[in-house]
N, C-alpha and C positions, 0 to 999 in steps of 0.2 A: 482177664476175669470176665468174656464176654458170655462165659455160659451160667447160667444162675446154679448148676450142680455143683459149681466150685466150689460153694459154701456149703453142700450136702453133710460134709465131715463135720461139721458144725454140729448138728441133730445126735450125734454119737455121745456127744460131753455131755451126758445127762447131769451131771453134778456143777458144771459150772454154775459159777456165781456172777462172777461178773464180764463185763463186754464191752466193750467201746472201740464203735465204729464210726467216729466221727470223721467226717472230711474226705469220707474216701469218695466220694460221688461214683457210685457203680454205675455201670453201663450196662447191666444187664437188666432183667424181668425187676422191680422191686417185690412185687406177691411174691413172688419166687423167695425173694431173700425172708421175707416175712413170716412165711410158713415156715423155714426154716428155723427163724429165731422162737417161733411160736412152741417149735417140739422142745424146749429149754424148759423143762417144770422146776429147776433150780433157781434158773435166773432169778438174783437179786437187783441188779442192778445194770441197766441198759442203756447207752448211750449214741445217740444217732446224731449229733449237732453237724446243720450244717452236708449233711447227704444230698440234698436236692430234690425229698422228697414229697408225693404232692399228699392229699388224705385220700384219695382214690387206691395209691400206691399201698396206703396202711390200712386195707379194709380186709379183716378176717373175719370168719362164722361166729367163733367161738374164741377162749381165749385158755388157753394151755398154760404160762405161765405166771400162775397166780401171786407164785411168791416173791413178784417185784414190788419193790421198796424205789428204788431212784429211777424217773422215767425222765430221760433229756431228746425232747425233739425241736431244742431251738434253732431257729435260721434255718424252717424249711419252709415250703408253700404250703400250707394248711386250706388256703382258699377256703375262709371262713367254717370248718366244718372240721371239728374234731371227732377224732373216731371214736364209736360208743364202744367200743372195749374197755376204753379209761377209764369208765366210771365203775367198768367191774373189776380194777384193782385194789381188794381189798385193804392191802397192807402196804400201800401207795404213801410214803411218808415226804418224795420230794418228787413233785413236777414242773419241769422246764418249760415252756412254751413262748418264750421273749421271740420276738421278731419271727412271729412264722405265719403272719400273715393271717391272725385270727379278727373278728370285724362284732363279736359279741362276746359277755362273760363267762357263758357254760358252767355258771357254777350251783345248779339246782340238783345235779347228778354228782358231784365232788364227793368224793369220798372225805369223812371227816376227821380219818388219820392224819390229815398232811401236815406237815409240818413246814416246807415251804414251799410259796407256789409263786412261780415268776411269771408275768401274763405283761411284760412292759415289751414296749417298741411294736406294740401291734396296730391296728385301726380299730380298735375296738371303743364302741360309744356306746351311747346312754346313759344311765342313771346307776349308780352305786348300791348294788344291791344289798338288804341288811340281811341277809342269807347268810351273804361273805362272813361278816360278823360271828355266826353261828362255827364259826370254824375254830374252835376253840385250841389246837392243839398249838396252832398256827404259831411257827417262832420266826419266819421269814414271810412277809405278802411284799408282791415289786408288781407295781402298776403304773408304773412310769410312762410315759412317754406316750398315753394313748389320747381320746378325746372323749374320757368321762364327764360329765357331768353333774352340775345339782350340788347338792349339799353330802357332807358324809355324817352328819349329828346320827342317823338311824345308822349308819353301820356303828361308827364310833360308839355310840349306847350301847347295841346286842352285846359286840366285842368285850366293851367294858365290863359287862356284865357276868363274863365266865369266873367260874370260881379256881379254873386250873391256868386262868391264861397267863402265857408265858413268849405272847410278840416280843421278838428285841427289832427290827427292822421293819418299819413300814413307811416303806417308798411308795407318794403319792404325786412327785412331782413330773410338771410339764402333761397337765389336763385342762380341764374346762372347771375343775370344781368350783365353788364360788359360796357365800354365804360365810356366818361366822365359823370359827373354831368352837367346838364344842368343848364344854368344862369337864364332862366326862372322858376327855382326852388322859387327862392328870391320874384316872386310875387307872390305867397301863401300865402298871409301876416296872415291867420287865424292859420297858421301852430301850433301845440303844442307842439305835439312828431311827432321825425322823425329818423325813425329807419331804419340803410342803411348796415346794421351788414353784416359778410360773405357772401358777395359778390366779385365779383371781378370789381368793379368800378377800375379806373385812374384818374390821373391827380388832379388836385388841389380841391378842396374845395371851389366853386366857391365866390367870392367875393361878390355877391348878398346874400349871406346866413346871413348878418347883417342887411338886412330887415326885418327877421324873427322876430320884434319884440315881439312876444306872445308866439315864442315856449319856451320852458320848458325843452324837453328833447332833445339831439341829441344823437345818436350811429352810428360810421363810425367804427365800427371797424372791421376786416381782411380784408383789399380788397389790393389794390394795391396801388403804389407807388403813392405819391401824398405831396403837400404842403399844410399848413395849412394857411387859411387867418386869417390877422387880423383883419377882420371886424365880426370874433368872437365876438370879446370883444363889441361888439355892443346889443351882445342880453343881454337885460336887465333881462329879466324874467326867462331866464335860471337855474334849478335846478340841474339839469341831464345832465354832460359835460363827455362821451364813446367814445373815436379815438384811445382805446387799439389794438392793436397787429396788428399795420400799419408797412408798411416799409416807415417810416416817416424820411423826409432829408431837415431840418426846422430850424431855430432858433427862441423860444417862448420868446415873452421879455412883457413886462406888459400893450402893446397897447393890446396881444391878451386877456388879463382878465380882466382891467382895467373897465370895467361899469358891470361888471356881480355880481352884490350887493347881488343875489339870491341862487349864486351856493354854493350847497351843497355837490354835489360829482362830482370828478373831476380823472378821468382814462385816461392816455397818457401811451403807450408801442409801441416798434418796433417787431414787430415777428422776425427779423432777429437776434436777442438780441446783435448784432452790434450795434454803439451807432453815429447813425445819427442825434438827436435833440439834440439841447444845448439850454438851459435855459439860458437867459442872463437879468436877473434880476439886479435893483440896492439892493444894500443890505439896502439902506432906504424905499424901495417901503414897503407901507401898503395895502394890497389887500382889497375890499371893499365889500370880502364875511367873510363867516363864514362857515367854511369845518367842516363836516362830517365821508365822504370818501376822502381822497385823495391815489392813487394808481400812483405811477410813476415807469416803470420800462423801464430799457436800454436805459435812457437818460445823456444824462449830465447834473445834477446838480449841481454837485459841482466844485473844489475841496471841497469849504468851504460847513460849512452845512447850507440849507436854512435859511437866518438871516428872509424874507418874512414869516417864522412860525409863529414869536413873540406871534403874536395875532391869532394864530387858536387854542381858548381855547375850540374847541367845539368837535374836533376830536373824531371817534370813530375807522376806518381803517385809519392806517399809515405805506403805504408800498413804501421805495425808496431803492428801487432793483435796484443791478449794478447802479449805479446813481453816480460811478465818485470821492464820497464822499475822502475826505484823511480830517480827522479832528476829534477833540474830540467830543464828544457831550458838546453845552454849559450849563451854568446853568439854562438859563433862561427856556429850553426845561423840565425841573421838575418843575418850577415856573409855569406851565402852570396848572398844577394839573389835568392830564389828564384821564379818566379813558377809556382804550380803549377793543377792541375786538379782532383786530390784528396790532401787531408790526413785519414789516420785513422790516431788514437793510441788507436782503443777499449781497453778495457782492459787498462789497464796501472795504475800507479800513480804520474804525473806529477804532481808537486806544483809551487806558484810561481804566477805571473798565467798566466791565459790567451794563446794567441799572437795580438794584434792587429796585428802590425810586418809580416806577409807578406801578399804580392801573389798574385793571383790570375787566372784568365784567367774572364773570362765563364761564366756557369751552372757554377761550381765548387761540390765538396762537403769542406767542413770538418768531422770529427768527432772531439769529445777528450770523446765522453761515459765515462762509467766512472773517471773517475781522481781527483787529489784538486786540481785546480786550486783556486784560494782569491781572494780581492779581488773587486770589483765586475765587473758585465758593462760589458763594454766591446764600443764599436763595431767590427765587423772590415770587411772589402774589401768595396767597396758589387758587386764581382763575383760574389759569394757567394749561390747560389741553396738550398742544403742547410746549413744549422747544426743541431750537435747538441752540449748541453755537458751532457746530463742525467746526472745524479748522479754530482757532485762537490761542490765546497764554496763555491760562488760566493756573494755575498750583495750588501746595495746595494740599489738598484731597477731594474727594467729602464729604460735610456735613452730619454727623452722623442721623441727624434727618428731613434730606431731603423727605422719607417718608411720615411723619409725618407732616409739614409741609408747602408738596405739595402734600396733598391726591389728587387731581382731576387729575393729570398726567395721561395720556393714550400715548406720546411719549415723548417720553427722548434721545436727541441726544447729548452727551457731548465728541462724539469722534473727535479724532485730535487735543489734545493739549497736555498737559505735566501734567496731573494731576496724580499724586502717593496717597499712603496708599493703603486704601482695599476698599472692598464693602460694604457697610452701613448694618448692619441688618433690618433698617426701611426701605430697599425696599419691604420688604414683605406687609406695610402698602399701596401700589401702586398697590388697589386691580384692577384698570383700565386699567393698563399698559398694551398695547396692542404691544408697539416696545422699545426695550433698547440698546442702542448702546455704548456702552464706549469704542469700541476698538481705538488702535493708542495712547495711553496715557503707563502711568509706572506709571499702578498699579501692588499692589504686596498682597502676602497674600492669603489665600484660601478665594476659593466663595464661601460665605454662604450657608447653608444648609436649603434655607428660600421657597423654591420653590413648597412645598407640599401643600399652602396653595390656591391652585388651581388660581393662576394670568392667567388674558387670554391673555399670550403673545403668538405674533406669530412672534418675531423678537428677538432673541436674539444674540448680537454681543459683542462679551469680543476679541476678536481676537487680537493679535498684543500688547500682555502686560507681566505683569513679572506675572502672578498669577501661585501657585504652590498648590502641594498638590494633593488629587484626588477630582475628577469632583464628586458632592453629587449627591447623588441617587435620590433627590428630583427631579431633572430636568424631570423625569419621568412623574413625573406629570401635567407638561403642556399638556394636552390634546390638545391645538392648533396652538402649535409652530411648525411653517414651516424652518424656518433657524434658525439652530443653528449657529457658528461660531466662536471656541476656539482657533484657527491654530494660532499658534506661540506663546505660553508661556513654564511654567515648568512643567505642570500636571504628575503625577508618576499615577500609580496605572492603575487599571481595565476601561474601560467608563463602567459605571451604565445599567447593566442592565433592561428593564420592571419589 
């Protein structure tokens, strides 16, 4: 394709409609391709993502095809400078420009058909113009990912203000915005997703946000300090509930979930992993969802464990981190027959056996390190790719045929409790084990001589145990172990030479 007439056949389809030449990275003239696509008076819909191209390359006199509707020039070099032909797309309903290296907004010359316009993953900064706002048609705006600034109350006003508006998506996360949430937010009522992620917003969670009855998704998470309204529990249509790694200073009781019949993932954390939310749940409250995801970390749930579970038999992440917890696991919590992906009861203070009775789906991660589990290790779901039970109170020996077992293991953390015997020789079946950690326990006996069988470990930790004998030669053979660490047991003899 190195002569740019190759595409001259192109200019003949006067009736085409549509085009997508994404990804082909030409080697030839780009004007050349340009004027080409320029003789197209049909062209609806044109798609360039991702060509290579620079805005030099897309610089025409005039502009021939009027009657485009979808313009996609994402993941090219723009090198801050969008070509003015765009603005003389009348009947321009959706323009791409994500990641193409734009460094301002351009939106003075916008044409006011659009309907969606993506301008995320750029460098584009300054202030939020209330222009945007004026963009009424607007069902899609994606500003993600740039380094806006300032407050959005004057765009959010204008915006508000249309009598036809019908935004369902406004992606404003990962900028510089800052300032309160405006109350005018709440009549957007078309809203779907609303994504306000790392930012540095304040202040509360305006009380109008339970007019949103159609959205679906929210994400407030890292910004700053703020309270949670209850008029949460108002969105009915909600799937998607993200207010992780707030410095949240709240009590959540069952006004704020109480209508949300839809939600399926539900993420509450403080960044400050200090525990300013408290759950104040009755323990007869039946929630009128059905969870998925639920993530709760450095809140206060407990002391007791959520009795509100009963009925979340649909679970597939169940992570309550630091969450206050001082309690056994009940029974009904195995009665649920759960099969999950990940289990994390980090730090809490769960006492009782360990959970072996739950099912698991392929390359899962279990973690109940931190708390006061007690009795022997025992074997869990040979699914299980990440185990962590370090420091708690487990004792016994590790299982002979833990190996075997638990083939899918790629980390293994069982340090910090009281477990004795020796080392299994079926850890050589761990042909994935990437990290081993058993130090801090009393074990005893030499380390198996099982290491030659090329394991890709890059962590090995025996440290702080009775093991004697000398160190096997096999350890040589880890080709990609980074940390070793034997310090403090009985080892005699030579360390193994290459």
């Amino acid at each position: 394709m190195g002569d740019p007439h190759h595409l001259e056949w192109l200019s003949r389809l006067s009736f085409l409609k549509y085009l997508n030449l994404s990804g082909l990275g030409f080697s030839y003239e780009y004007k050349a391709m340009i004027q080409t696509l320029n003789s197209l008076p049909s062209l609806e819909e044109l798609r360039l993502h991702n060509c290579g191209l620079s805005s030099a390359d897309l610089n025409i006199s005039f502009v021939n095809f009027t009657s485009l509707r979808v313009l996609d020039l994402s993941d090219n070099d723009l090198n801050c400078t969008l070509p003015h032909w765009v603005f003389n797309l009348k009947n321009l309903v959706h323009l791409d420009l994500s990641g193409s290296n734009l460094c301002r907004q351009f939106l003075d010359g916008i044409v006011d058909s659009l309907e969606h316009l993506d301008l995320s993953h750029n460098g584009i900064g300054g202030r939020l113009s209330s222009n945007l706002g004026k963009l009424c048609n607007l069902r899609n705006l994606k500003l993600s990912h740039n380094a806006i600034s300032g407050e959005i109350t004057g765009f959010v006003n204008t915006l508000s203000a249309c009598s036809n508006n019908s935004l369902e998506t406004l992606d404003l996360g990962s900028n510089a915005f800052m300032g309160n949430l405006p109350g005018t937010l709440g009549y957007i009522k078309s809203l779907k997703v609303l994504q306000l992620q790392n930012n540095s917003f304040r202040g509360s969670i305006p009380e109008s946000i339970g007019n949103l009855t159609s959205v679906e998704q929210v994400f407030r998470c890292r910004n700053e300090k703020s309270l949670i309204p209850e008029s949460l529990g108002q969105l009915s249509k909600l799937v998607v509930l993200d207010i992780s790694n707030n410095p949240w200073e709240d009590v959540i009781t069952e006004a704020h979930l109480m209508n949300l019949s839809r939600l399926e993932e539900f993420s509450i954390s403080n960044e400050l992993h200090n525990i300013s939310v408290v759950f104040n749940i009755s323990s007869n409250w039946i929630p009128p969802f059905k969870l998925r995801h639920l993530i709760i970390k450095s809140c206060q749930l407990g002391p007791k464990f959520p009795t509100w579970l009963q009925n979340q038999n649909q679970l597939i992440t169940l992570v309550l981190k630091n969450a206050s917890i001082f309690d056994i696991i009940p029974h009904w919590f195995f009665q649920l027959d759960l099969q999950l992906q990940t289990l994390d009861f980090v730090h809490n203070k769960i006492f009782g056996r360990a959970l072996n009775k739950l099912r698991f789906f392929p390359g899962s991660t279990m973690d109940l390190g931190s708390n006061q589990f007690d009795g022997p290790l025992t074997l869990f779901s040979s699914n299980i790719s990440t185990l962590s039970l370090n420091n708690n109170m487990l004792s016994g020996s590790i299982p002979s045929d833990i190996g075997k077992a638990m083939p899918m293991l790629t980390y293994l953390d069982i340090s910090w409790n009281s477990l004795n015997g020796g080392i299994p020789l079926s850890i050589s079946n761990l042909t994935e084990l990437t990290s081993f950690n058993i130090s801090n326990n009393h074990l005893s006996g030499e380390v198996p001589d099982v290491w030659k069988h090329k394991l890709p470990l890059i962590v090995l930790d025996a440290s702080n145990n009775m093991l004697s004998r000398t160190i096997p030669k096999s350890i040589s053979f880890l080709q990609m172990l980074t940390f070793l660490l034997l310090s403090n047991n009985n080892f005699s003899g030579e360390f193994p030479s290459c």
